[in-house]
C-alpha positions as CSV (number, residue, x, y, z in Angstrom):
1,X,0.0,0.0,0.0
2,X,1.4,4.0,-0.9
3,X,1.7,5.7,2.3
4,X,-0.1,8.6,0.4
5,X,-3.6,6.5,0.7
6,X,-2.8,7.9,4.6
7,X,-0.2,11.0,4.3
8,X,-1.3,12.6,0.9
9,X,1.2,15.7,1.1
10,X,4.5,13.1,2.0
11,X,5.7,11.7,-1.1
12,X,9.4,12.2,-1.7
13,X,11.6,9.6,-3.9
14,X,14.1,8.1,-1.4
15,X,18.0,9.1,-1.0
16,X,19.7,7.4,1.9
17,X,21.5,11.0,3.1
18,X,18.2,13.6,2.3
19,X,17.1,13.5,5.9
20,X,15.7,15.1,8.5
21,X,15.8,19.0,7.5
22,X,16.9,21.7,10.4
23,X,13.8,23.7,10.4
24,X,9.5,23.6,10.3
25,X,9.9,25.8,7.2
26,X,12.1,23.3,5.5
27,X,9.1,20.5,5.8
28,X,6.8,22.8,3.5
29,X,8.8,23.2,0.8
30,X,7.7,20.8,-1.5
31,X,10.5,17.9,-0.1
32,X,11.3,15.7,-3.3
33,X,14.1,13.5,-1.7
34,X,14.0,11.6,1.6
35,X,15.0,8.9,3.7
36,X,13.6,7.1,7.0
37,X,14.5,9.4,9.2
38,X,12.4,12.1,6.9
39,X,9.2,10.5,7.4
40,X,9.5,10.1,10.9
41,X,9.9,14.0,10.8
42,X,6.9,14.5,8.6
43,X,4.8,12.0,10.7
44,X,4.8,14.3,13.8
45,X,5.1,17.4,12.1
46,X,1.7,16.7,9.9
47,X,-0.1,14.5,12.3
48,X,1.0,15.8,15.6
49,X,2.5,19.8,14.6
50,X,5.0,18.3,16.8
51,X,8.8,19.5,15.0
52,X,11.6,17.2,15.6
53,X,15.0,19.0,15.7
54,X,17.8,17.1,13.7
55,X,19.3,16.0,16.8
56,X,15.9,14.0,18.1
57,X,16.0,12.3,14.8
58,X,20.0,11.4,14.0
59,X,21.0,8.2,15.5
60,X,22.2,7.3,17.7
61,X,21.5,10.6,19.6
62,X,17.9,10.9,19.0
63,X,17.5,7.0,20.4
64,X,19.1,7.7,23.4
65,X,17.3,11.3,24.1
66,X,14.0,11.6,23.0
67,X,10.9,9.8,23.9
68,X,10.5,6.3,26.2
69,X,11.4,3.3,25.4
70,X,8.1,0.8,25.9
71,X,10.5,-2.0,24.4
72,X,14.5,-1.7,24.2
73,X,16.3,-4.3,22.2
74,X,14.0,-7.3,23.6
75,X,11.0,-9.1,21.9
76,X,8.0,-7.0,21.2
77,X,4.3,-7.5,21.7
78,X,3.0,-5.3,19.0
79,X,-0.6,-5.6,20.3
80,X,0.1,-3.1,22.8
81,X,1.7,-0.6,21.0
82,X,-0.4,2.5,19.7
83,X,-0.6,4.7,16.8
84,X,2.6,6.8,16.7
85,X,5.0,4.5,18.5
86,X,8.3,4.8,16.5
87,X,9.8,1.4,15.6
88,X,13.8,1.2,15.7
89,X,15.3,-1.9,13.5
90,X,17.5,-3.6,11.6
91,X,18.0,-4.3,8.3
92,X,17.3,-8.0,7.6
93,X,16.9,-8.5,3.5
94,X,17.8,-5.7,1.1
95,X,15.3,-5.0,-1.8
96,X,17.0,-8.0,-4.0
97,X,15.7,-10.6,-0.8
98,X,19.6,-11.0,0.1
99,X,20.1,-11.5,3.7
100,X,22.4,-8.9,5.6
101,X,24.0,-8.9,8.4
102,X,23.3,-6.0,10.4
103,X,23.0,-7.4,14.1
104,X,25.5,-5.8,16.7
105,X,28.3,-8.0,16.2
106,X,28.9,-6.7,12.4
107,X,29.3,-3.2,14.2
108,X,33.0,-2.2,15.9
109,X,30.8,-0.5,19.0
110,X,27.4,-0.2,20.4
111,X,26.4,3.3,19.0
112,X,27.4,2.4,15.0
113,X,24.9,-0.3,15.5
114,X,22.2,1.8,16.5
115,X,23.4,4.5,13.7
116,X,22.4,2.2,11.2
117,X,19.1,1.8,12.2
118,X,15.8,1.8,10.3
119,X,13.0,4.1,11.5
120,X,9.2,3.8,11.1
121,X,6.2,4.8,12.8
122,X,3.9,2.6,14.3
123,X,0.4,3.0,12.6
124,X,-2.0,-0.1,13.7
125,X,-5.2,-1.2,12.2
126,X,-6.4,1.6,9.7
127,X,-9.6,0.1,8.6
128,X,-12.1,-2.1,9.9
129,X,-11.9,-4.8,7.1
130,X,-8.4,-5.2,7.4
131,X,-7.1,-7.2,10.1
132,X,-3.3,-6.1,9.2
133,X,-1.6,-3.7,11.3
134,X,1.0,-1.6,9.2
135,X,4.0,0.6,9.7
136,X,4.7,3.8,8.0
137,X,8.2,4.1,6.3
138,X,10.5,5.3,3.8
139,X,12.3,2.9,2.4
140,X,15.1,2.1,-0.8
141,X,12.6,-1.1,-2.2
142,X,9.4,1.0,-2.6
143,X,11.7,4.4,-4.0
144,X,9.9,6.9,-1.7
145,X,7.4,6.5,1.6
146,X,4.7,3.4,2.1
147,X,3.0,1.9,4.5
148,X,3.3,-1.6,4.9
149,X,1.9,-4.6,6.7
150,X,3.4,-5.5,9.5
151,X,4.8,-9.0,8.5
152,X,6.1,-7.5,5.0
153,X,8.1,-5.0,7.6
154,X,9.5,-7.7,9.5
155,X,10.4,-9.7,6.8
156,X,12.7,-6.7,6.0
157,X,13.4,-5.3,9.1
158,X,14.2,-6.7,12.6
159,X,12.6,-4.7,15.0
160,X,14.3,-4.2,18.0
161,X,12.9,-1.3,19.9
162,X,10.2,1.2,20.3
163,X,9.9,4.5,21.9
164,X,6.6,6.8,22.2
165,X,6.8,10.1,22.5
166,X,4.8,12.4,24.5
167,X,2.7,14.8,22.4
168,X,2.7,17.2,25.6
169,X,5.8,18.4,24.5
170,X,5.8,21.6,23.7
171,X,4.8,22.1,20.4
172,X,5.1,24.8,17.5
């Protein structure tokens, strides 16, 4: 499914380094490129007017600073995660089905590992005749944003831990 069916005004073509932007004013400027860590932006800046500085987004910084962890690096009940929850993991296949090795050992220390994690966000059931729930994304094998099932994002990504973040924060 295109993420636009659910976030009309966020279609970008992916680039792995276009991603996130340093101000509100640079996420209405008609964004054409973007990665992961873009959409995670756009998410609560569209759906929450909540702006995300670069440093809450970059990894590993924005893992360790913003938000709470409901599950760090442990196994994940997703049936008690809500709409918004961002999902931290790894890469597992790359868009040719190849298998790669991205678990923590392949890394030389703890923070590379989580650098080169995948972001999404967290988006549940979005309609009653559809039993799926999805995760929205911007990923390299669909060129741009989608929102995928749940299982098709775990047969790509490991996920390994999830953080909500409080929309009390102080917004724009």
């Amino acid at each position: 499914m295109k993420a636009e069916s659910l976030f009309p005004a966020d279609t970008f073509t992916y680039a792995y380094l276009a991603g996130p932007v340093s101000t509100p004013a640079a996420l209405n400027t008609g964004i054409t490129e973007g990665n992961c860590r873009l959409a995670l932006q756009l998410y609560f800046y569209r759906q929450h007017n909540l702006f995300l500085g670069r440093d809450e987004i970059y990894l590993p910084g924005g893992y360790k600073t913003i938000g709470d962890f409901i599950y760090k690096e442990e196994m994940i009940d997703f049936s008690l995660l809500i709409r918004g929850d961002i999902v931290y993991a790894q890469n597992q296949r790359n868009k040719y089905e190849a298998l790669v090795e991205r678990g923590q050992d392949n890394f030389p220390d703890y923070d590379t590992w989580v650098y080169h994690f995948h972001s999404g966000i967290y988006i549940g059931k979005i309609s009653p005749q559809d039993d799926n729930e999805y995760i929205y994304h911007a990923t390299s094998i669909d060129n741009g944003p989608a929102l995928w099932p749940l299982d098709k994002f775990t047969h790509y990504y490991l996920p390994i831990s999830i953080k909500r973040i409080s929309l009390k924060l102080t917004k724009l």
